[in-house]
DRENDO-1510 file (C-alpha; in Angstrom, 1 decimal, always signed):
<recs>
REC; n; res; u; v; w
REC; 1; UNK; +25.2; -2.5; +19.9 .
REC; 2; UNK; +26.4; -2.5; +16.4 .
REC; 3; UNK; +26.9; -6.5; +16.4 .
REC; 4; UNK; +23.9; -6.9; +17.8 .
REC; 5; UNK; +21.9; -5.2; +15.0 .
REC; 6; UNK; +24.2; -7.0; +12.9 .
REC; 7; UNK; +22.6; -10.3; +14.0 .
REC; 8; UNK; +19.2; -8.9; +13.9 .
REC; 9; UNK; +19.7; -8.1; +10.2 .
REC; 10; UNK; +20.9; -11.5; +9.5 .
REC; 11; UNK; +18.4; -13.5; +11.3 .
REC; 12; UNK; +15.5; -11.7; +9.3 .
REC; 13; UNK; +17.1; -11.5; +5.7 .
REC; 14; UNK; +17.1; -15.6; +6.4 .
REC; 15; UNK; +13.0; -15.3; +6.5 .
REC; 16; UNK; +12.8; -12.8; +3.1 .
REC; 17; UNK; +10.4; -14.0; +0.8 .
REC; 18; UNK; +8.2; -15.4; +3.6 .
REC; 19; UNK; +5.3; -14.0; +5.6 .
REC; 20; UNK; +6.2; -12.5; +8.7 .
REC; 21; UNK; +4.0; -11.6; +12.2 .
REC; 22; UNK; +5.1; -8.5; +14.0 .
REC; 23; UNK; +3.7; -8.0; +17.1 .
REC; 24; UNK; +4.0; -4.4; +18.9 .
REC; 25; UNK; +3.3; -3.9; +22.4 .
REC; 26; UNK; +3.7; -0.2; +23.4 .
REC; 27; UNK; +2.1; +1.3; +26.8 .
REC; 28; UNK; -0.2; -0.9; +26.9 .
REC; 29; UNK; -1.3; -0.8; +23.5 .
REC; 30; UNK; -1.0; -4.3; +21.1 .
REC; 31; UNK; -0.8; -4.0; +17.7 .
REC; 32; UNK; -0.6; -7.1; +14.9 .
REC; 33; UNK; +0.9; -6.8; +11.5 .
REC; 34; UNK; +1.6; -9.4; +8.7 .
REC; 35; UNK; +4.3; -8.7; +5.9 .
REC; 36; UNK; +6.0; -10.6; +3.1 .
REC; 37; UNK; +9.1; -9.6; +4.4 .
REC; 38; UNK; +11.3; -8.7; +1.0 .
REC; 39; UNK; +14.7; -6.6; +2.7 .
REC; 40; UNK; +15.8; -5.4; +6.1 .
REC; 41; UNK; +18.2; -2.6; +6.4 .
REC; 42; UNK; +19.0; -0.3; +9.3 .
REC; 43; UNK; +18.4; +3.9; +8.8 .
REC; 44; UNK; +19.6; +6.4; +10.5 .
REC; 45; UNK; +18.0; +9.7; +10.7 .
REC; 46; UNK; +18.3; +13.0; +11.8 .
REC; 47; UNK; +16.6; +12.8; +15.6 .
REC; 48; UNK; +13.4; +15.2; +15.9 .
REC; 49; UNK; +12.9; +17.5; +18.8 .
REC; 50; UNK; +10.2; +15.5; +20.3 .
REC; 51; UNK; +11.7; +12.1; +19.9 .
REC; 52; UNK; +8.8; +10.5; +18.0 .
REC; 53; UNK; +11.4; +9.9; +15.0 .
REC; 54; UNK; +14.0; +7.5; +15.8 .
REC; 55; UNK; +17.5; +8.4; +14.6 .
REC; 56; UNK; +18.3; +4.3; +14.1 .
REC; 57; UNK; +15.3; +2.0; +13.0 .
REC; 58; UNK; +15.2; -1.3; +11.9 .
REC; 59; UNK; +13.0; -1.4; +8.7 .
REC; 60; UNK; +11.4; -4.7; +7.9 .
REC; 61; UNK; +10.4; -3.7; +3.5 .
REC; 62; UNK; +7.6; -6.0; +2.3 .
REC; 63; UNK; +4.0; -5.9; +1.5 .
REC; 64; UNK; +1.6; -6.3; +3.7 .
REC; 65; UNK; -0.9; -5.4; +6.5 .
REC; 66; UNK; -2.4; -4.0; +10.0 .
REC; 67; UNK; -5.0; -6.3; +11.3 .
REC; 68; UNK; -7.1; -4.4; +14.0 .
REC; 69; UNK; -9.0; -5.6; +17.0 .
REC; 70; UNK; -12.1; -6.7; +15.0 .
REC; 71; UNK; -9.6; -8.3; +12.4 .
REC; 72; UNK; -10.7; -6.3; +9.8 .
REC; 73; UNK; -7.0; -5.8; +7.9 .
REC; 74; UNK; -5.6; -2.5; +6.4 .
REC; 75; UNK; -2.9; -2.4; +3.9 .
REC; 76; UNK; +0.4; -0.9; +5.4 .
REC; 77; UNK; +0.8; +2.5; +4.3 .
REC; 78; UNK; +4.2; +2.9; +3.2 .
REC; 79; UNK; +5.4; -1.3; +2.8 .
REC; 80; UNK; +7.7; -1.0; +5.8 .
REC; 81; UNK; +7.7; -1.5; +9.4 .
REC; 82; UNK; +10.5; +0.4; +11.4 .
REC; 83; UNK; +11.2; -0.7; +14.4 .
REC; 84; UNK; +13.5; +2.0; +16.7 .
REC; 85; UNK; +16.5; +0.5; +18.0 .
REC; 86; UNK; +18.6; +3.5; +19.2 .
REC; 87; UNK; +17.7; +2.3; +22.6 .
REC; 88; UNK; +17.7; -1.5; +22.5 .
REC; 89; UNK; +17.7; -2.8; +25.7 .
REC; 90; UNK; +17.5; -6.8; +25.0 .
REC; 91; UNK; +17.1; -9.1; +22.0 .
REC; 92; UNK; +16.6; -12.5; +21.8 .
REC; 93; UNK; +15.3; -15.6; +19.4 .
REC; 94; UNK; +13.7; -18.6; +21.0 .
REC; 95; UNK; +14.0; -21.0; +17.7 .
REC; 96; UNK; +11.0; -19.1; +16.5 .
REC; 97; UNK; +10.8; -15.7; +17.4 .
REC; 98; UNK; +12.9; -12.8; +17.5 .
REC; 99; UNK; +12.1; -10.8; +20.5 .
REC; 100; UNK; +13.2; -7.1; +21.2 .
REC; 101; UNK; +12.8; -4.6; +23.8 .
REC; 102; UNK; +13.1; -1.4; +23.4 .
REC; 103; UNK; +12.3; +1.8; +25.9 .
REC; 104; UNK; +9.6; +2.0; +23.5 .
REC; 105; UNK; +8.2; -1.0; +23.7 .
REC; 106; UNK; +8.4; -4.6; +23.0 .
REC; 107; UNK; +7.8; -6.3; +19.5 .
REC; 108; UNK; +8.0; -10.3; +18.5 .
REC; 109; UNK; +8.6; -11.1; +15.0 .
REC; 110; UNK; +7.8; -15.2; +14.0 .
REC; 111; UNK; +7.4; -16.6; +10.7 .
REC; 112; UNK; +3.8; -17.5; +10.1 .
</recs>
């Protein structure tokens, strides 16, 4: 798994300095954000006792923003996106987007 976030890292620090689409799909639930995507780093983290805090994340650092169902667009509260990979089930890019599932969910990440 450890080469595999490897590659992840790579492919995205070669789109740092662009925009960036990330889309989330998670039970059933589709959410859009746009970030100029500036680092990408893995963290690690103590796990909580529900789970909701992933001990290994992916986090995508850039400014940027949630667009909502009426596309009305909210700054990101914190300038990162983390993306929980301590249960990565597949990975893939297509030529244009990166595409990761996770028991969490699944999330495509494209250059805009």
């Amino acid at each position: 798994m450890e080469q595999q976030i490897a590659e992840l890292i790579a492919r995205l620090e070669q789109w740092n300095g662009q925009e960036v689409q990330i889309v989330k799909e998670e039970d059933g639930d589709i959410d859009l954000t746009l970030m100029t995507l500036n680092k990408t780093s893995l963290i690690e983290r103590t796990p909580t006792m529900d789970g909701y805090v992933s001990p290994l994340s992916l986090r995508m650092e850039g400014e940027g923003s949630v667009v909502h169902a009426d596309h009305q667009q909210e700054e990101l509260p914190s300038a990162a996106f983390d993306i929980p990979v301590d249960r990565l089930h597949d990975n893939h890019f297509d030529g244009t987007r990166l595409m990761l599932t996770t028991d969490r969910g699944t999330y495509t990440i494209s250059k805009r």
